[in-house]
MIGUFI-113671 format. One record per atom (N, C-alpha, C): residue in three letters; x, y, z. Coordinates in steps of 0.001 Angstrom, whole numbers, padded with zeros to 6 digits. Atoms other than C-alpha are relative to their C-alpha. Layout:
<pts>
[pt "Ala",[X,Y,Z]],
...
</pts>
This chain:
<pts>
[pt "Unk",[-000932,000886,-000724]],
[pt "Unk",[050589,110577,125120]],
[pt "Unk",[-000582,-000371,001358]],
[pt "Unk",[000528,000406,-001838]],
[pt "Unk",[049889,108740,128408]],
[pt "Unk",[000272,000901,000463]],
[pt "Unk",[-000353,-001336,-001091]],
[pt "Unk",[049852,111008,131562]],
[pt "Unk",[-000018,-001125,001316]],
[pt "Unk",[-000036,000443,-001311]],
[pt "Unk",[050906,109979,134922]],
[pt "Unk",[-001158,000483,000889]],
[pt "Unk",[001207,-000385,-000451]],
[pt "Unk",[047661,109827,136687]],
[pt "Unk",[000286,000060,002196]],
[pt "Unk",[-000193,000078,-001047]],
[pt "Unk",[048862,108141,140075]],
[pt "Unk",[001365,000030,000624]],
[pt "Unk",[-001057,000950,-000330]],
[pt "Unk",[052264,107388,142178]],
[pt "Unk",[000054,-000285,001548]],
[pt "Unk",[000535,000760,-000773]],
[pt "Unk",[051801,104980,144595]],
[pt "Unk",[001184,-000546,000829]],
[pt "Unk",[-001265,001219,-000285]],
[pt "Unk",[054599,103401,147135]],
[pt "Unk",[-001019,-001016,000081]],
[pt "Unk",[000188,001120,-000582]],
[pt "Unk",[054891,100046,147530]],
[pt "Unk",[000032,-000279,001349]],
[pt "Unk",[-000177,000419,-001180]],
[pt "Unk",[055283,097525,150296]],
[pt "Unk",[001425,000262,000130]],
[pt "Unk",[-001328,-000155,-000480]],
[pt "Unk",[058791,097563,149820]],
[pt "Unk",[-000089,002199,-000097]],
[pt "Unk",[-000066,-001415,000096]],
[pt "Unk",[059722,101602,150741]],
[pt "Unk",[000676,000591,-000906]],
[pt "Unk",[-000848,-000671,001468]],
[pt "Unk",[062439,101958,147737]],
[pt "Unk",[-001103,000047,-001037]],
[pt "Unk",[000453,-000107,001386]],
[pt "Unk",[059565,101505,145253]],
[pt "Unk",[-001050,000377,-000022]],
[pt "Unk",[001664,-000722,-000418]],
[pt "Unk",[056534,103264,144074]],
[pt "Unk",[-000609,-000371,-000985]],
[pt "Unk",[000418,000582,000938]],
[pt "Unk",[054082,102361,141401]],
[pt "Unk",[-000708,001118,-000516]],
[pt "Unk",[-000160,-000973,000668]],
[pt "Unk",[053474,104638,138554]],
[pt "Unk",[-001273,-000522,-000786]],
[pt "Unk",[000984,-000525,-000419]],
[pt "Unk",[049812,105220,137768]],
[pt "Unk",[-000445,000456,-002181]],
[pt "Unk",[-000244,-000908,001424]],
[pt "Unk",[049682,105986,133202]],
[pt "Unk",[-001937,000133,-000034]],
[pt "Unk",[001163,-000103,000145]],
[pt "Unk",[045909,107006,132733]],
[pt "Unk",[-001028,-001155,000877]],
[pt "Unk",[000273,001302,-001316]],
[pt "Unk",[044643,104944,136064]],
[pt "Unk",[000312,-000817,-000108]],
[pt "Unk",[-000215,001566,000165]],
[pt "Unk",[045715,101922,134852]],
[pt "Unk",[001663,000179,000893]],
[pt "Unk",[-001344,000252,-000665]],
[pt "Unk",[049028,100685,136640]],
[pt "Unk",[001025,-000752,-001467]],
[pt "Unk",[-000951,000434,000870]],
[pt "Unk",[052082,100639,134337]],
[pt "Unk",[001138,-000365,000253]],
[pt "Unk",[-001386,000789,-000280]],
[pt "Unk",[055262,099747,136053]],
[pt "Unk",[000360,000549,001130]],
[pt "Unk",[-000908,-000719,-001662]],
[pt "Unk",[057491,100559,139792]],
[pt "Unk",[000998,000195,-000772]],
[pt "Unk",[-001526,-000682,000175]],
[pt "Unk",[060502,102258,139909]],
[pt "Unk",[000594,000468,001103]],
[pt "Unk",[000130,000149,-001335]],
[pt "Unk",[062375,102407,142737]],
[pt "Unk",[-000427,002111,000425]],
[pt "Unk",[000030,-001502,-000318]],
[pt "Unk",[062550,106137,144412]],
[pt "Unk",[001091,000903,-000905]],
[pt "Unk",[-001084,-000360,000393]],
[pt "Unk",[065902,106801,143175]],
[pt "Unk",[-000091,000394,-001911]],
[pt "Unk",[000554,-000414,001517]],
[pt "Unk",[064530,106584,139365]],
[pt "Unk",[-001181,000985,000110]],
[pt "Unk",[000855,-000428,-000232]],
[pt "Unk",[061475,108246,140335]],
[pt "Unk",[000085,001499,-000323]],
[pt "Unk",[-000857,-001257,-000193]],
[pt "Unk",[063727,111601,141586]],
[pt "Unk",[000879,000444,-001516]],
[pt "Unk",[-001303,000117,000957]],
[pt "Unk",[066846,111093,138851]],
[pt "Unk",[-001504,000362,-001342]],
[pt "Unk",[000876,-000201,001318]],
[pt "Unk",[063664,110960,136022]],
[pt "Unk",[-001045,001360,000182]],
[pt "Unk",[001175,-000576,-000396]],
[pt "Unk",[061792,113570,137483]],
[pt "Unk",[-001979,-000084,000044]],
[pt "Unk",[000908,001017,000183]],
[pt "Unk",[058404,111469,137410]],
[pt "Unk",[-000910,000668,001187]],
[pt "Unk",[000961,-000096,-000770]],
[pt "Unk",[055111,113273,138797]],
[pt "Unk",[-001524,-000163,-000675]],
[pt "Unk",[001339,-000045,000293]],
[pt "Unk",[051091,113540,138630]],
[pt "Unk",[000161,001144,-001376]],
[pt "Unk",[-000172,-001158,001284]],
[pt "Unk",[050491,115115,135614]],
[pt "Unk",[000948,-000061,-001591]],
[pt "Unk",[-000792,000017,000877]],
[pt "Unk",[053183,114299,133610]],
[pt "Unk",[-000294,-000955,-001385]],
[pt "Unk",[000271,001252,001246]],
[pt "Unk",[052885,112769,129777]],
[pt "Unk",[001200,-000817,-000126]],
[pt "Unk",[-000900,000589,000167]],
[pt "Unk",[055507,110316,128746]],
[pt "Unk",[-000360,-000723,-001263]],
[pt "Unk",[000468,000894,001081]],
[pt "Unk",[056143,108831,125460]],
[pt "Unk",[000119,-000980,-000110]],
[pt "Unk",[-000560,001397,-000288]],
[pt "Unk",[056495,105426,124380]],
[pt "Unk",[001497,-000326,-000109]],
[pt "Unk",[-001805,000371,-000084]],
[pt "Unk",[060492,105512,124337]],
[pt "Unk",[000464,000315,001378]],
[pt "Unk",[-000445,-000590,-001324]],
[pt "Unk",[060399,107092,127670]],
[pt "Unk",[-000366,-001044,001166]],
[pt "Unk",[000350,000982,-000832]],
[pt "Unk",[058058,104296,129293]],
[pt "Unk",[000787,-001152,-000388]],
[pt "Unk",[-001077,000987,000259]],
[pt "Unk",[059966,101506,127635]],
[pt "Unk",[001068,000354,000529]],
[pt "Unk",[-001775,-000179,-000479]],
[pt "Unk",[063447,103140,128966]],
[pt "Unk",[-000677,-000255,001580]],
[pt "Unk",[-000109,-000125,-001557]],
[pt "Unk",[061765,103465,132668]],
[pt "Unk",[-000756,-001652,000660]],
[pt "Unk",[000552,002033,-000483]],
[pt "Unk",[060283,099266,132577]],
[pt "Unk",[001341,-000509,-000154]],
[pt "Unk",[-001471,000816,-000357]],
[pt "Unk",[063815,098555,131530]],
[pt "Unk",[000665,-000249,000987]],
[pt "Unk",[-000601,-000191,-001063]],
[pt "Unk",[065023,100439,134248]],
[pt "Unk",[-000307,-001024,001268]],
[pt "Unk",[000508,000186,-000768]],
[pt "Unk",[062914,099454,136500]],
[pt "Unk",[000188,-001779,000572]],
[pt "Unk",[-000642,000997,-000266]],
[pt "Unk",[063716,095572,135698]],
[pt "Unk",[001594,-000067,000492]],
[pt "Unk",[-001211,-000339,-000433]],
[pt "Unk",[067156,096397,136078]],
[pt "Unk",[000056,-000460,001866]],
[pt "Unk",[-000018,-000221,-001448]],
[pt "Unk",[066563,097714,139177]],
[pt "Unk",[-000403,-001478,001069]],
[pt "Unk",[000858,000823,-000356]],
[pt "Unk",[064547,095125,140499]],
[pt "Unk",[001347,-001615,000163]],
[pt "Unk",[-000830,001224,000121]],
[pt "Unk",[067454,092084,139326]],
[pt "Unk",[000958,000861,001154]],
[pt "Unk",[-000981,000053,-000808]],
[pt "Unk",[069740,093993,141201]],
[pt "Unk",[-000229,000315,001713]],
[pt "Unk",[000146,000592,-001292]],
[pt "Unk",[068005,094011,144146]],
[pt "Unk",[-000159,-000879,000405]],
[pt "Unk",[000164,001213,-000355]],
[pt "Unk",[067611,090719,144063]],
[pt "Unk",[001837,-000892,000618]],
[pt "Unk",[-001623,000837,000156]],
[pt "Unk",[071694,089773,143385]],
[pt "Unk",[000533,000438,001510]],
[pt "Unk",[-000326,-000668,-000626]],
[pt "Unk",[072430,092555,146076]],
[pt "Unk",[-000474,-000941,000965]],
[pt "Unk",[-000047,001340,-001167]],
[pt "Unk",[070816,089824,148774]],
[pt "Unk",[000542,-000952,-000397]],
[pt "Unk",[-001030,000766,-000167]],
[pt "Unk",[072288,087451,147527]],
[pt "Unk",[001657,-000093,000148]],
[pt "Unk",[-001032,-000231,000167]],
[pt "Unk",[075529,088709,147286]],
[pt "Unk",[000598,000351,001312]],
[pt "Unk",[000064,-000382,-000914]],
[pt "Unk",[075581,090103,150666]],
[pt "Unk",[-000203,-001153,001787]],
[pt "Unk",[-000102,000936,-001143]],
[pt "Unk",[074894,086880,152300]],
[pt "Unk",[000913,-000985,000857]],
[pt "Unk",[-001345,000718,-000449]],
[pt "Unk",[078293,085871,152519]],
[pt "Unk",[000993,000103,-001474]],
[pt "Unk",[-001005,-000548,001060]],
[pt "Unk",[081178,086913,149868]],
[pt "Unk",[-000305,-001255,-000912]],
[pt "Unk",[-000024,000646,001235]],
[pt "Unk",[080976,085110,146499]],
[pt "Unk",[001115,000270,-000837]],
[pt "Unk",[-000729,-000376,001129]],
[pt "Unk",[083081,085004,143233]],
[pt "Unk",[-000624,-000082,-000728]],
[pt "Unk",[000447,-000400,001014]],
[pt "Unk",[082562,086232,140343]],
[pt "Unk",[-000840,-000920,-000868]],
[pt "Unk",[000811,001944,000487]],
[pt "Unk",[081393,082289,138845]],
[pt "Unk",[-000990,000162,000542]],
[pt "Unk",[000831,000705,-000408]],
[pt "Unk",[079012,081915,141354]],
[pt "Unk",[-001328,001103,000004]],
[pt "Unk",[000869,-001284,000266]],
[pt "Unk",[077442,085616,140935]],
[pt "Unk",[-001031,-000657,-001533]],
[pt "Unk",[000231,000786,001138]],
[pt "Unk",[077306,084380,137007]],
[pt "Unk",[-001094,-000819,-000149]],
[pt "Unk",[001065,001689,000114]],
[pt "Unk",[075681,081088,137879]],
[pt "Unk",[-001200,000373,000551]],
[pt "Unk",[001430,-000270,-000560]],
[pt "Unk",[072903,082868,140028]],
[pt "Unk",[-000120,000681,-000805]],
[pt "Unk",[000682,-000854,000897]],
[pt "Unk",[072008,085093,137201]],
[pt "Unk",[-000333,-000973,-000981]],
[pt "Unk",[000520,000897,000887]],
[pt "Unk",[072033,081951,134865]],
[pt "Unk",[-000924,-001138,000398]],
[pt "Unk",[000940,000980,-000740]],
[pt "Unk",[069881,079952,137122]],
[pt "Unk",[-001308,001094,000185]],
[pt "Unk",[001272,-000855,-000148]],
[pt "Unk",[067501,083057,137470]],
[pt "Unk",[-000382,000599,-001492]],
[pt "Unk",[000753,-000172,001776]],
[pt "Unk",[067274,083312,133702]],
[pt "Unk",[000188,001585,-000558]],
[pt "Unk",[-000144,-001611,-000230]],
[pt "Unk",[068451,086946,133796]],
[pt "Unk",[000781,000639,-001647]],
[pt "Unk",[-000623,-000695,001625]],
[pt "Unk",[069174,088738,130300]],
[pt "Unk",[001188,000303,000309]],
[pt "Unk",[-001898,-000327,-000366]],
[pt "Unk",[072934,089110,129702]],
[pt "Unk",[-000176,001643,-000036]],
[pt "Unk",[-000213,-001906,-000319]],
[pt "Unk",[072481,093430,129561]],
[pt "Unk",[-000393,-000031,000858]],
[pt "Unk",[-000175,-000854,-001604]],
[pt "Unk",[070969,093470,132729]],
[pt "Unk",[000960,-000872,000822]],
[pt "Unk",[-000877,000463,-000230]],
[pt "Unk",[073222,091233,133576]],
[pt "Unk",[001512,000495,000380]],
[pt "Unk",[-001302,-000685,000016]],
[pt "Unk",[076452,093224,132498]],
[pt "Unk",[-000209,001342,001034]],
[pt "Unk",[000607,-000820,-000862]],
[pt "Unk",[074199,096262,134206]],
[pt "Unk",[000768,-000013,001474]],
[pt "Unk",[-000391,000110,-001724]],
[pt "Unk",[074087,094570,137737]],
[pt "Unk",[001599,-000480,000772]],
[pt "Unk",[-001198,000415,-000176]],
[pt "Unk",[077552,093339,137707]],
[pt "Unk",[001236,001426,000188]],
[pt "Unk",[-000720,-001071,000406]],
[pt "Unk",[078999,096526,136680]],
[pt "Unk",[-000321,000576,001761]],
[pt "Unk",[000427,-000712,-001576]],
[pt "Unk",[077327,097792,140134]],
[pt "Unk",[000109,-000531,000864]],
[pt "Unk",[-000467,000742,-000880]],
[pt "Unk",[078097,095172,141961]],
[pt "Unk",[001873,000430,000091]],
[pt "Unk",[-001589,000152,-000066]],
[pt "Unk",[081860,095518,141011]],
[pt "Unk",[000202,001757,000509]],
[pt "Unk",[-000234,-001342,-000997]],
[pt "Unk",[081819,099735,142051]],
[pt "Unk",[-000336,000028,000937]],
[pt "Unk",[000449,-000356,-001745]],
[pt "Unk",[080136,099035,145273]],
[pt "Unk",[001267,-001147,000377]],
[pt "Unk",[-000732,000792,-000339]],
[pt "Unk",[083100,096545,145643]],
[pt "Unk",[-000220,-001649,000669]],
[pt "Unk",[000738,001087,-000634]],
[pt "Unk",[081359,093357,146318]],
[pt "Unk",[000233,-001369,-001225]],
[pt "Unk",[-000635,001335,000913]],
[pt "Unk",[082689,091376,143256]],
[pt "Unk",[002084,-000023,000067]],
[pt "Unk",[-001704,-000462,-000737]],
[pt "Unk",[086514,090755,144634]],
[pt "Unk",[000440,-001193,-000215]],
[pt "Unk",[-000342,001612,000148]],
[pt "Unk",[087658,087191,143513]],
[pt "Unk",[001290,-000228,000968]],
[pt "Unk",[-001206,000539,-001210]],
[pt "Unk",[091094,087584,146195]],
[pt "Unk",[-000614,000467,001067]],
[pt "Unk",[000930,000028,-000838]],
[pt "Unk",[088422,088853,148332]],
[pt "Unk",[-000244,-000824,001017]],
[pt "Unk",[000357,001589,-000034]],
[pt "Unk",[086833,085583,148364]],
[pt "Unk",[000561,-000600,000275]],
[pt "Unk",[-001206,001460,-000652]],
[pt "Unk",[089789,083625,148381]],
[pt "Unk",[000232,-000054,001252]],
[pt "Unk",[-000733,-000335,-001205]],
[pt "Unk",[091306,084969,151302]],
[pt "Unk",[-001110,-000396,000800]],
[pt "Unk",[001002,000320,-001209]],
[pt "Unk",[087725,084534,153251]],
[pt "Unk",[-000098,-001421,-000134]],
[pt "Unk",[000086,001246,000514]],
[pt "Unk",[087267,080824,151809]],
[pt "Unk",[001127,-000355,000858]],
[pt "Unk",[-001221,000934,-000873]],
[pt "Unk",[090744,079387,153253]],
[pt "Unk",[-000190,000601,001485]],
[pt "Unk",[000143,-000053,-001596]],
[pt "Unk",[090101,081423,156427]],
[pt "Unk",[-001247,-001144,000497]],
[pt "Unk",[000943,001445,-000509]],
[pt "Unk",[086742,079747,156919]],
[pt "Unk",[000363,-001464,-000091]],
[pt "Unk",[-001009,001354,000188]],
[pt "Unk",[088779,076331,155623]],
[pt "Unk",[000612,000008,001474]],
[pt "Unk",[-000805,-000117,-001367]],
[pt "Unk",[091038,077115,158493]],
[pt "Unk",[-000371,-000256,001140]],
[pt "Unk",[000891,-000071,-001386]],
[pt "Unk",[088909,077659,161049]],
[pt "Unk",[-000885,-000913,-000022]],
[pt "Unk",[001318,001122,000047]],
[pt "Unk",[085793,075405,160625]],
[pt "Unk",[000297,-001271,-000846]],
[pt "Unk",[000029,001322,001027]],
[pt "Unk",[087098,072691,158173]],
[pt "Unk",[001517,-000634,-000676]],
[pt "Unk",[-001051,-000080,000629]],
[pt "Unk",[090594,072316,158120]],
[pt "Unk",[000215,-000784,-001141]],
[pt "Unk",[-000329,001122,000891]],
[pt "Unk",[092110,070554,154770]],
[pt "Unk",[001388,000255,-000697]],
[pt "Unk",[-001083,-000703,000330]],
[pt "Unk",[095304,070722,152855]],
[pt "Unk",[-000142,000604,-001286]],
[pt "Unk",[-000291,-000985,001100]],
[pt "Unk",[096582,073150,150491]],
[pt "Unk",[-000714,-000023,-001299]],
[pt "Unk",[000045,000219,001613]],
[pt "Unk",[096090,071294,147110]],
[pt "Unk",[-001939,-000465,000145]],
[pt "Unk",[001248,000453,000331]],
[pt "Unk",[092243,070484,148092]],
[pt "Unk",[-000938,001640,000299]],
[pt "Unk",[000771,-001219,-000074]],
[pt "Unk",[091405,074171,149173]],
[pt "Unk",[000336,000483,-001492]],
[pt "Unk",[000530,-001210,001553]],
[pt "Unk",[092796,075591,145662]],
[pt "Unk",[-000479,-001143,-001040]],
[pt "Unk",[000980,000035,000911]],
[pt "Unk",[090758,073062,144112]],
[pt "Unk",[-001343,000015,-000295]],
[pt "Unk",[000922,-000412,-000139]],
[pt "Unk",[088120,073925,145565]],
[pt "Unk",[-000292,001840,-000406]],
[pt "Unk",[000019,-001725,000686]],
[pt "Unk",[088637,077824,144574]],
[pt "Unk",[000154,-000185,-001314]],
[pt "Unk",[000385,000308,001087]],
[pt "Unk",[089232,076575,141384]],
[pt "Unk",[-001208,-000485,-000970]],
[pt "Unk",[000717,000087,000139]],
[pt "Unk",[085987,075313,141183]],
[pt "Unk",[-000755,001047,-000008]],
[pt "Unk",[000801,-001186,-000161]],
[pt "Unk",[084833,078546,142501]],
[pt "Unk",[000332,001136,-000965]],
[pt "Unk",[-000429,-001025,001168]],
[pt "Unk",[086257,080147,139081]],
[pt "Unk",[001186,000997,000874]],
[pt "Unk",[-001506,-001233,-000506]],
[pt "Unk",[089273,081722,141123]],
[pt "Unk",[001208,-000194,-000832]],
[pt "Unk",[-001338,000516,000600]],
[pt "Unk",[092580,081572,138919]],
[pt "Unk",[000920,000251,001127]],
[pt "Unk",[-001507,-000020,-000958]],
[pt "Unk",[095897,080161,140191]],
[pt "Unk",[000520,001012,000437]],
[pt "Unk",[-000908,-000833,-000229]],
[pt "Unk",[097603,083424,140074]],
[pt "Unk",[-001080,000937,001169]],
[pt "Unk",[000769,-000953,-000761]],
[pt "Unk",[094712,085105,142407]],
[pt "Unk",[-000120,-001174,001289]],
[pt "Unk",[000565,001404,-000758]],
[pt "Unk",[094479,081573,144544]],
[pt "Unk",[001669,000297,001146]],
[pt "Unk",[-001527,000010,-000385]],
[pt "Unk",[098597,082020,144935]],
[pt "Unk",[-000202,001072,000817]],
[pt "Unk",[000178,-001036,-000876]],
[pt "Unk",[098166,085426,146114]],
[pt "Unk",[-000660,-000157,001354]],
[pt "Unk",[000730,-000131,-001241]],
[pt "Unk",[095512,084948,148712]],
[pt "Unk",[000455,-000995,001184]],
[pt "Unk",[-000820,000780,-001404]],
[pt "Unk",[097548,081997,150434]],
[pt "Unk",[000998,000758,000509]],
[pt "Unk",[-001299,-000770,-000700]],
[pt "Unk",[100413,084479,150883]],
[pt "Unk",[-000476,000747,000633]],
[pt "Unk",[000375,-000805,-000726]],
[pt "Unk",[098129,086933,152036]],
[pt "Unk",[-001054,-000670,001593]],
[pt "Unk",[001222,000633,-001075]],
[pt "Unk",[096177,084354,154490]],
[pt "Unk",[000777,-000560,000878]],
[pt "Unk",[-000765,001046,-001209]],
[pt "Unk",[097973,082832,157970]],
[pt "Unk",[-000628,-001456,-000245]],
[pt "Unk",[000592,001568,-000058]],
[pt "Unk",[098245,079396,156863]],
[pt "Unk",[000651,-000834,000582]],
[pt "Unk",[-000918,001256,-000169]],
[pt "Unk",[099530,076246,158303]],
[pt "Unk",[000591,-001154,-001199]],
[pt "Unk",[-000173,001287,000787]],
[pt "Unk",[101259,073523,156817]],
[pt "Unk",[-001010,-001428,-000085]],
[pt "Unk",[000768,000516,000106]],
[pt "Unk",[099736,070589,155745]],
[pt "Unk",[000107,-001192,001331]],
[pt "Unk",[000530,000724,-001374]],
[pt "Unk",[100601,068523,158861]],
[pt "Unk",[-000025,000650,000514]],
[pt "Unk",[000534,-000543,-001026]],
[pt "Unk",[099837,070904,161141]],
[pt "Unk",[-001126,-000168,-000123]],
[pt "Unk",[001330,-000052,-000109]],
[pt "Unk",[096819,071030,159787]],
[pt "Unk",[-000743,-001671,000069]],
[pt "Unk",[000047,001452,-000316]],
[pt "Unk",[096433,066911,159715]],
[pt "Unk",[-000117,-000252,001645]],
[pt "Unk",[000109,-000128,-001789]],
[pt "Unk",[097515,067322,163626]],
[pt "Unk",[-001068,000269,000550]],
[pt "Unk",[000786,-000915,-000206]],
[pt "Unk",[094694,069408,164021]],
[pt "Unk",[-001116,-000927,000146]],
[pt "Unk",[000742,000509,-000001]],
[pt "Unk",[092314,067449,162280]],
[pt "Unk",[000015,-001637,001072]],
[pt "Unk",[-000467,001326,-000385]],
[pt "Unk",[093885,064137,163880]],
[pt "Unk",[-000896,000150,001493]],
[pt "Unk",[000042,-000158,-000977]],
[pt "Unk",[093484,065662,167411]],
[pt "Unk",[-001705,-000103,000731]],
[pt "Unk",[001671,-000146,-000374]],
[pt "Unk",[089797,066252,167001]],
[pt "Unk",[-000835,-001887,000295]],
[pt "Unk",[000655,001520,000354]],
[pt "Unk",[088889,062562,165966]],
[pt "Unk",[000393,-001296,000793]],
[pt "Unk",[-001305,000452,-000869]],
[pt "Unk",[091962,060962,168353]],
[pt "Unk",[-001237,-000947,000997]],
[pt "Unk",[000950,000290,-001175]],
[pt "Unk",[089087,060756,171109]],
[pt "Unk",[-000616,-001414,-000248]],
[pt "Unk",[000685,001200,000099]],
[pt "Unk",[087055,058292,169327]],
[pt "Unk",[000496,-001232,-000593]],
[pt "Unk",[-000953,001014,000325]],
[pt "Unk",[089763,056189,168154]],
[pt "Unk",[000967,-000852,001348]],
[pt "Unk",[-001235,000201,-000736]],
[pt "Unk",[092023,055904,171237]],
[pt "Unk",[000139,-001521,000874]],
[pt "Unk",[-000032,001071,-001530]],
[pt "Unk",[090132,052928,173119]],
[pt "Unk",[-000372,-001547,-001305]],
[pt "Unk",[-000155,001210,000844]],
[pt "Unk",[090357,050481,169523]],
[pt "Unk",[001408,-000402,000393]],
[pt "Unk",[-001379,000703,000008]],
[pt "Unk",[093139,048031,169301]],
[pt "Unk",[000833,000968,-000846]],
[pt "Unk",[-000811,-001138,000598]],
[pt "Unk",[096383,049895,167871]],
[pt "Unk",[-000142,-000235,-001298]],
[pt "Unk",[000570,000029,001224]],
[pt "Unk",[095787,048300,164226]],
[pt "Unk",[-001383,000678,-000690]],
[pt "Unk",[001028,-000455,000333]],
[pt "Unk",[092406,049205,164103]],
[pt "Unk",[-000247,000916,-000165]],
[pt "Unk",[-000070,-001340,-000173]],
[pt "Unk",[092872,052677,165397]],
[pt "Unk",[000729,000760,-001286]],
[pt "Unk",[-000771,-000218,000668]],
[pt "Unk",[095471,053352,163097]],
[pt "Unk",[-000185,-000102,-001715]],
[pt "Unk",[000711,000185,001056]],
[pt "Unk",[093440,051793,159970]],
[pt "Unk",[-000861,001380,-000221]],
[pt "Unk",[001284,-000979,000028]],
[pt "Unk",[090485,054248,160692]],
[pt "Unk",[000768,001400,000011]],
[pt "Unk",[-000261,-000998,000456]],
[pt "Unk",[092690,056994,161372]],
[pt "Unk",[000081,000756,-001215]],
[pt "Unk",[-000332,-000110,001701]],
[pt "Unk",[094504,056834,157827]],
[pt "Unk",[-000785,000248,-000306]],
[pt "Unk",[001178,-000092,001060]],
[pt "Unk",[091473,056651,156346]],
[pt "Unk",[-000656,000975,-000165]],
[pt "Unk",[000696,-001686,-000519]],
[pt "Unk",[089860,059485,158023]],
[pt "Unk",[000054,001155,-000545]],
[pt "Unk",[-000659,-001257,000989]],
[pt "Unk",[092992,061963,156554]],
[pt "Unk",[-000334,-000363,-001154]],
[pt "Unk",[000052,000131,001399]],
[pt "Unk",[092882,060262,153273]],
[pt "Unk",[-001193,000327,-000705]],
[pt "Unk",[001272,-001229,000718]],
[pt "Unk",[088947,061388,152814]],
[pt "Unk",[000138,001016,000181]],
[pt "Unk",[-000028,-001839,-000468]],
[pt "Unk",[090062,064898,154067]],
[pt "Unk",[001032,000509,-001258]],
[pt "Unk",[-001153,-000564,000951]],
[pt "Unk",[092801,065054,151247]],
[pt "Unk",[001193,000051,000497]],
[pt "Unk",[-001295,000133,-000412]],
[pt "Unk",[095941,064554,153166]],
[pt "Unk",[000400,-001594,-000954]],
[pt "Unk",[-000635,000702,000922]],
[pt "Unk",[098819,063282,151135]],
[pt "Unk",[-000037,-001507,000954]],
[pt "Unk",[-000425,001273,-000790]],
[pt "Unk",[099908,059373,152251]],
[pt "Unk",[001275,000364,001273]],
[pt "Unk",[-000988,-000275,-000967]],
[pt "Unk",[103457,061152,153869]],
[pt "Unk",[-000296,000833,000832]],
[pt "Unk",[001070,-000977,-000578]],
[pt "Unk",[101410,063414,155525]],
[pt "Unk",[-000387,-000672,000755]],
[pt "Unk",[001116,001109,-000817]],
[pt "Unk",[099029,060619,157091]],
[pt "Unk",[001075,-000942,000756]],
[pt "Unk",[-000919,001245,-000782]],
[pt "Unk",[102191,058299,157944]],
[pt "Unk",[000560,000634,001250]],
[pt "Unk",[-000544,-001191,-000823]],
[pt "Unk",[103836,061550,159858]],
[pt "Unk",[-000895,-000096,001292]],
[pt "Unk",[001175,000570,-001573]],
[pt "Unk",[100411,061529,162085]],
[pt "Unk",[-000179,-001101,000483]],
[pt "Unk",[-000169,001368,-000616]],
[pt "Unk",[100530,058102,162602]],
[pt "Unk",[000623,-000200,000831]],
[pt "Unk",[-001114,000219,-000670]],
[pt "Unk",[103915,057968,164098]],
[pt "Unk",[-000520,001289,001204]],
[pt "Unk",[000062,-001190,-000924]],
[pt "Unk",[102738,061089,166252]],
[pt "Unk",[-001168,-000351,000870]],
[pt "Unk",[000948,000871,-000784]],
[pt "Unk",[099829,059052,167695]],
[pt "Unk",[-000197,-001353,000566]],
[pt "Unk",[-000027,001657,-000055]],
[pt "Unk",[100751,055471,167602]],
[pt "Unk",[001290,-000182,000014]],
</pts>
């Protein structure tokens, strides 16, 4: 049987490279290394090296998801879609997900709740265009419902006011038709209803 001749870290410090009769046969991070008990000397058969390249891919996808995942909360869809855009076998797939979801980092009311805050804060819009935008983001209604009750929201003209107030500036020195054209128009690409947009009108003009 092969024998572990070398083990080598890498550049990265979780991983070391494993050494079968000098030739180089696969990394693993440390954590497999320890857990497998894996030294100089050791033989391994071929069911044992096949289980520790599996691993080792494993390992490897989920350090990859783990930055991405980490770079700002996701849902569960968009986890999905980066594993189907990185071509990633559905078992290690179910694997890294499974470990993603005990370290608590797959949370779809999570998400929601951070999504309408950032909405809130940086981008206001109304109600029916943030949950269809979470809808896009694979969130269901009944988890979408929840996270508005759990999120300080405004109404939808407040939040029109809001946006109105910002844009007001560069409108204020047109004629009152004109102003009042461009406003409308302004809410109506943001997703504010028409009674919504007429409400700010009368509150500016």
């Amino acid at each position: 049987m092969p024998q572990i001749t070398r083990i080598v870290q890498q550049k990265d410090q979780n991983r070391v490279s494993v050494y079968l009769d000098g030739k180089f046969a696969f990394g693993v991070t440390l954590e497999s290394l320890l857990s497998n008990h894996l030294k100089v000397g050791q033989e391994l058969s071929g069911g044992q090296i096949d289980t520790l390249k599996e691993q080792s891919n494993q390992d490897k996808v989920f350090t990859r998801v783990l930055r991405f995942v980490t770079s700002r909360p996701h849902s569960e869809r968009e986890i999905k879609l980066w594993f189907k855009k990185k071509k990633v076998d559905e078992v290690v797939q179910g694997v890294a997900l499974n470990r993603l979801t005990k370290l608590g980092l797959v949370d779809d009311l999570a998400f929601a709740k951070w999504w309408i805050e950032q909405r809130t804060v940086f981008r206001p819009k109304p109600q029916k265009i943030l949950k269809y935008e979470l809808r896009i983001k694979g969130i269901r209604d009944e988890i979408i419902e929840e996270a508005l009750g759990q999120t300080e929201t405004q109404t939808d003209l407040e939040i029109a006011i809001r946006v109105a107030e910002k844009r007001w500036p560069r409108l204020r020195a047109l004629p009152e038709k004109e102003a009042r054209k461009k406003l409308a128009e302004f809410l109506a690409r943001r997703g504010f209803s028409w009674e919504t947009i007429k409400k700010v009108l009368t509150r500016f003009l």
